[in-house]
Steps between C-alpha positions, in 0.01 A plus 500: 500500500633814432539816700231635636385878372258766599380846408490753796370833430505763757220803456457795667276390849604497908643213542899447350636280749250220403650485132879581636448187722351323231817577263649363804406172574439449091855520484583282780316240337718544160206632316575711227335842539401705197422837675339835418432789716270800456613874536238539776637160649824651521373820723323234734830328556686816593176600703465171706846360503875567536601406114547734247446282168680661158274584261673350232408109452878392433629754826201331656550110414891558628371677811225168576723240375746663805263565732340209542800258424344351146738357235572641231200518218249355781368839510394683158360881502299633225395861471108559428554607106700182482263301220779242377502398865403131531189593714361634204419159290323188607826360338733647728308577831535269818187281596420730844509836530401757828471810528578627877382746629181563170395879495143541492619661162713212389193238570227698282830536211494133517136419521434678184810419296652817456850369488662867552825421572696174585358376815158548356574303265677225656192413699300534196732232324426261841113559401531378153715205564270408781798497739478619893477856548505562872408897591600632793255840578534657856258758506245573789214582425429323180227676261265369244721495264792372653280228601309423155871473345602230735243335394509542154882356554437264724249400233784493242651221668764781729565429867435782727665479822443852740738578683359415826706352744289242760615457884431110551877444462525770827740744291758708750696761258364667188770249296230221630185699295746529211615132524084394523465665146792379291476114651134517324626648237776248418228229624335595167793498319549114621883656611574320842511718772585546912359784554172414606349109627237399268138488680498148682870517494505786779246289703742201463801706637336677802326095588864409534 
């Protein structure tokens, strides 16, 4: 089997340090990562975390590839006008894609199609091809129509996982919220994680 890859798409919603861990743990798993991030993703960064990402995708792919230890290649950056990227074609694309955190603005792009710029159309590519599309919104409240296009989505055969955190697990730090997240997030990428016991599992553990 060969190595695993995934599309993760950061747009411009609270919530950076669930995708950041994501990148994370994606790359302690030797997943590839073919990554895009969104101007407005990059001012929620610098609001809600210490990093300061480059804006340029090859300053940026040196500066993840560093920071989070990957090998060389494991990480690939494309900018959002990039349309020879592989994400573009069904030919090229990987079979799962997420898009962590999904602007309110991002989900109604993708709802409807409008394939604006490369992350747009990256999950619209996972649509056609009838491959997982997992969107990430954090967004409190959510309106009509944030509401009618998870549907429609969800419809379309997308997975749409809120970022809502539960408490079962008893979480003591903020990094335990985060961790809740990105363990069901990799759950539905089928990528084995520690992060977070499996419901039955935690029962199991707390028996012994």
């Amino acid at each position: 089997m060969g190595t695993k890859r995934v599309t993760l798409a950061m747009t411009g919603a609270s919530g950076a340090q669930y995708a950041l861990r994501l990148l994370e743990c994606l790359v302690k798993a030797e997943v590839e990562v073919f990554f895009m991030i969104s101007q407005a993703a990059q001012l929620v960064v610098a609001t809600e975390t210490n990093l300061t990402l480059p804006p340029k995708p090859q300053a940026l792919e040196i500066f993840l590839t560093e920071h989070y230890g990957a090998r060389p290649g494991q990480i690939r950056v494309f900018g959002k006008q990039d349309w020879m990227a592989p994400v573009a074609s069904g030919s090229g694309a990987p079979s799962a894609m997420v898009v962590c955190p999904c602007s309110t603005g991002s989900l109604s792009a993708i709802a409807t199609g409008a394939s604006n710029n490369l992350i747009e159309r990256a999950a619209d590519v996972a649509l056609k091809e009838r491959r997982k599309l997992i969107l990430v919104p954090r967004e409190a409240p959510y309106s009509t129509v944030h509401l009618e296009n998870m549907l429609k989505l969800s419809q379309m055969g997308a997975v749409i996982l809120p970022a809502s955190p539960g408490f079962y697990h008893q979480p003591a730090s903020v990094e335990d919220l985060i961790d809740f997240v990105v363990a069901r997030i990799l759950n539905q990428l089928d990528i084995p994680q520690e992060l977070l016991a499996r419901w039955g599992e935690e029962l199991e553990q707390r028996a012994d």
